[in-house]
N, C-alpha and C positions, 0 to 999 in steps of 0.2 A: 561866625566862628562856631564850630562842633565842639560839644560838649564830649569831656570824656568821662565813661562810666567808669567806675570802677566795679572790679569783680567781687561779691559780696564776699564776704567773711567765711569763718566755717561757725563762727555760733551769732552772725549772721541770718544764715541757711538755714541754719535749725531755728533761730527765733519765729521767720518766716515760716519755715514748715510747721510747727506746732499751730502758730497761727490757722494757719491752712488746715490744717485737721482740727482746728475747734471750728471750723468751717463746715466744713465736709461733716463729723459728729452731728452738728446742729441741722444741717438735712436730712441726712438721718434719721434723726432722733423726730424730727417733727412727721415724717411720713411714719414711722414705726406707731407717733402718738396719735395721726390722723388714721392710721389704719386698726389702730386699737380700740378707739371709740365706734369704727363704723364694725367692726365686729361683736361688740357690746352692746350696739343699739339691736343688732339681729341675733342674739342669746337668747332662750330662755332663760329664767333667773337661775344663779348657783344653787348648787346641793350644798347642804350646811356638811361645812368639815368634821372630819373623826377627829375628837377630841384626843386621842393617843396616838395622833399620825404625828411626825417629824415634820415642819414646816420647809426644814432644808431640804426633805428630799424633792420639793416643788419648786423651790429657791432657782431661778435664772444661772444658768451656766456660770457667769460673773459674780456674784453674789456668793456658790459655792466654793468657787476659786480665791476671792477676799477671805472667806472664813478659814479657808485652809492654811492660807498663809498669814493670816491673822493670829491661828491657834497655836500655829508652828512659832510664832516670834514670840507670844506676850504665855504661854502655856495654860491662856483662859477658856475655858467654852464660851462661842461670842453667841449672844440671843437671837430669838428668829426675828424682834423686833427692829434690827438693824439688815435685815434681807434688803429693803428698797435702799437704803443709802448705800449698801455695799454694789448693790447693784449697779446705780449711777455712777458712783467710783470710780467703779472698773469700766463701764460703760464710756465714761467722757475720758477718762485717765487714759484707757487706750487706746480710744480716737484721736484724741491730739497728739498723745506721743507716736503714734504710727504715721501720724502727719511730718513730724520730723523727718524718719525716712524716705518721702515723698520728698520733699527737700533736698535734700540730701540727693538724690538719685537724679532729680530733675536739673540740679545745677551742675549737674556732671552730663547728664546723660542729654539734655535740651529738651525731651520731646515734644512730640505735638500733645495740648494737653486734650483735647478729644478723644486722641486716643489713649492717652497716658494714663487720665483720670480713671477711665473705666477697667483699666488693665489692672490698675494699683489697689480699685478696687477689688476687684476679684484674685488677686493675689493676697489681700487681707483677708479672704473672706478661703482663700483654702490654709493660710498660716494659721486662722484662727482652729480650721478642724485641725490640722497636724498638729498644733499645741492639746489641744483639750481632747481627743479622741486617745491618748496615750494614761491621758492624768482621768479617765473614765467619766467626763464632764459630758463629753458627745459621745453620738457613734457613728458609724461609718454614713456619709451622705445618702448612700443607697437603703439605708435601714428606713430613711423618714419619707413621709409622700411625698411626690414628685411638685406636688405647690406649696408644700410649706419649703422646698428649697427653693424654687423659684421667685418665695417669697425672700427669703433671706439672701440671694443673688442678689436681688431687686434694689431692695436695701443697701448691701454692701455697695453697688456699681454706681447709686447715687451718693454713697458718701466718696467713695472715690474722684467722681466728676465735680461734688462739692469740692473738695479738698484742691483739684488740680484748680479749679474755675478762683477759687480763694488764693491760690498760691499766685496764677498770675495777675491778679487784681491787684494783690500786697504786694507784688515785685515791682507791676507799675508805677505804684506810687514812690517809690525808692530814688 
């Protein structure tokens, strides 16, 4: 006797997809941490900071973007001592919830997730400049060297392949 599936849900999909993108986030994130350390191991040690520089103006694109919408909801100045937690924040905040969208698109759309994953990736990775290159957080991709964007490609197209590779893992299980 064949089993019938049913068609997930619509917050269903999205439970999935969010899933999927702490997925996808969590590859990411540990290539970004594995590649952070091996550029750390080949630094010279830091130059000690100007005591009357802005901490935010070296603050991660994310961390800038929490303090701004931070400042704008509670009317506080937020401290540069919450730059890394704002950072992660927005970091994992908007890996899993763009993993939604994946969701979303992939229970409509089927596709193949080899190529879905990488697509979805790199379609996060130009929404992210069209958001922040307007709010002066980026600037245009041709401004920075041609491998610190390959590096950020790089990144984005494995959380994408994460996020697809997680979405159909969690759909199997269903």
């Amino acid at each position: 006797m064949e089993t019938i599936r049913k068609k997930p849900t619509f917050t269903g999909t999205v439970k999935l997809g969010l899933a999927a993108g702490l997925v996808g986030t969590t590859c990411m994130t540990a290539l970004q941490e594995v590649m952070a350390r091996r550029r750390r191991s080949r630094m010279p040690a830091p130059m000690p900071a100007m005591a009357d520089a802005d901490p935010w103006t070296r603050a991660p694109a994310p961390a800038q973007l929490a303090k701004r919408l931070m400042e704008d909801i509670t009317g506080r100045e937020i401290p540069p001592d919450r730059i890394p937690v704002y950072t992660n924040v927005m970091h994992w905040g908007y890996g899993v919830s763009m993993g939604a969208g994946y969701g979303l698109a992939q229970s409509r759309l089927r596709g193949r997730s080899a190529l879905a994953g990488p697509a979805f990736g790199l379609g996060v990775w130009a929404w992210s400049y069209a958001t922040l290159i307007p709010l002066g957080l980026y600037k245009w991709p041709w401004k920075y060297r041609a491998g610190a964007i390959a590096k950020d490609v790089s990144y984005h197209l494995l959380y994408g392949t994460g996020t697809a590779v997680g979405y159909d893992l969690l759909a199997k299980k269903r």
